[in-house]
N, C-alpha and C positions, 0 to 999 in steps of 0.2 A: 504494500500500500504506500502510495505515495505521501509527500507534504500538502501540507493545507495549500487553499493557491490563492492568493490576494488578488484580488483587480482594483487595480488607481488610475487614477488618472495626473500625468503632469503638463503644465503650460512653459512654452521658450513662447516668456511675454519679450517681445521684440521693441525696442525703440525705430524710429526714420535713422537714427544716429547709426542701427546695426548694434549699439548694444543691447544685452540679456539679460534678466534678471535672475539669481540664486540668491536663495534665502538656507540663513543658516539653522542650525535645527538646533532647539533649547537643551541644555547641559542635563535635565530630567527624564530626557526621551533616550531609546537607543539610539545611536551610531550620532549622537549626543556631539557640536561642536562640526560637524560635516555639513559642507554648503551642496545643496540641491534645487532641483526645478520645483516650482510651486507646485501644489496639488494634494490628492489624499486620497483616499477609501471612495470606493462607487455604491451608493447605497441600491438595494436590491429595487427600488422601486424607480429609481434615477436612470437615462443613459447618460453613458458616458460625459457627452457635453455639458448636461444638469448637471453634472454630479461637478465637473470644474468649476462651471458657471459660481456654483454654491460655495465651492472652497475657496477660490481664489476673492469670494464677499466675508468670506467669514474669519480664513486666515490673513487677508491683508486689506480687505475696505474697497479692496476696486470691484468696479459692476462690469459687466462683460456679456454682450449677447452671443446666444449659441452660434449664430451666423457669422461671425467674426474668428470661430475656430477652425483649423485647416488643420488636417490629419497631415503628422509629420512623418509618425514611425511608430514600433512597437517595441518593447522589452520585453525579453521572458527571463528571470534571472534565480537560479536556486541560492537561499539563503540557507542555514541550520536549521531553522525551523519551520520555515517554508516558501513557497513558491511564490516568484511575485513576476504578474504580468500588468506591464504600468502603458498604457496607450497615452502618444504624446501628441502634443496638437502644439502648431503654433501660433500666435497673436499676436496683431499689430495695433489693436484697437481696444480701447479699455477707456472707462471715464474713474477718477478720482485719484487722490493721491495716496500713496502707500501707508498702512497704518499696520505696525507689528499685532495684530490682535491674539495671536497664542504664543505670546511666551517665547517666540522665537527670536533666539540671540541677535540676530542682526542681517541685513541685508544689502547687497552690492549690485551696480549695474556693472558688465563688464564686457569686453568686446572676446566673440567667442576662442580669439586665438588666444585669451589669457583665463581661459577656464581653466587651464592645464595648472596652475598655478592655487586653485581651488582642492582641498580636498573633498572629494563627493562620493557616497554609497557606490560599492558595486555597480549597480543596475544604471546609475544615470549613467556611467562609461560611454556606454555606446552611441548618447546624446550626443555627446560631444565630436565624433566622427564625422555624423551629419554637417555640425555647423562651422 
């Protein structure tokens, strides 16, 4: 029998500038201190797009219509405890200004050739290929 298998969803919220945004994850959580793509858990009753739409208002205060997301790529990536498939979309369009609402340590824009420079979970690796 396999691991559990998570489905999330993350945003490469994009600036005109070409920079991206990662947010770092609160010192409470695991992999605690690690800068990543916005996003989270798909609720069963959510798609995919709801389910960003919902995080990226609730983790950072911006509002976002599903029609402003464009399918980027996907992750399938085994962790210890289980499986995480993270479906990534990216965004050029968002109204409000960023506001840390869970606790998370802190946030940077940055241009994708200096993600390298970020440390980030596993699974976002492969993001960064893309950009």
């Amino acid at each position: 029998m396999g691991s559990k298998i998570v489905w999330v969803v993350a945003a490469v919220l994009q600036k005109s500038t070409g920079e991206v945004l990662v947010v770092q994850r609160p010192p409470h959580r695991s992999m605690a201190g690690l800068w990543e793509f916005p996003g989270g858990k798909i609720e069963s009753y959510e798609t995919p797009e709801q389910a960003l739409v919902r995080e990226l208002h609730e983790e950072l205060g911006l509002s976002v219509d599903c029609k402003d997301l464009v399918p980027l790529t996907f992750v399938s990536h085994t962790y210890s405890d289980f499986h995480l498939v993270m479906l990534v979309y990216r965004c050029q369009t968002w109204k409000g200004r960023i506001v840390l609402k869970e606790n998370q340590a802190d946030y940077a824009w940055t241009f994708a050739k200096d993600l390298i420079t970020f440390p980030m979970p596993p699974a976002d690796l492969p993001i960064l290929e893309l950009l």
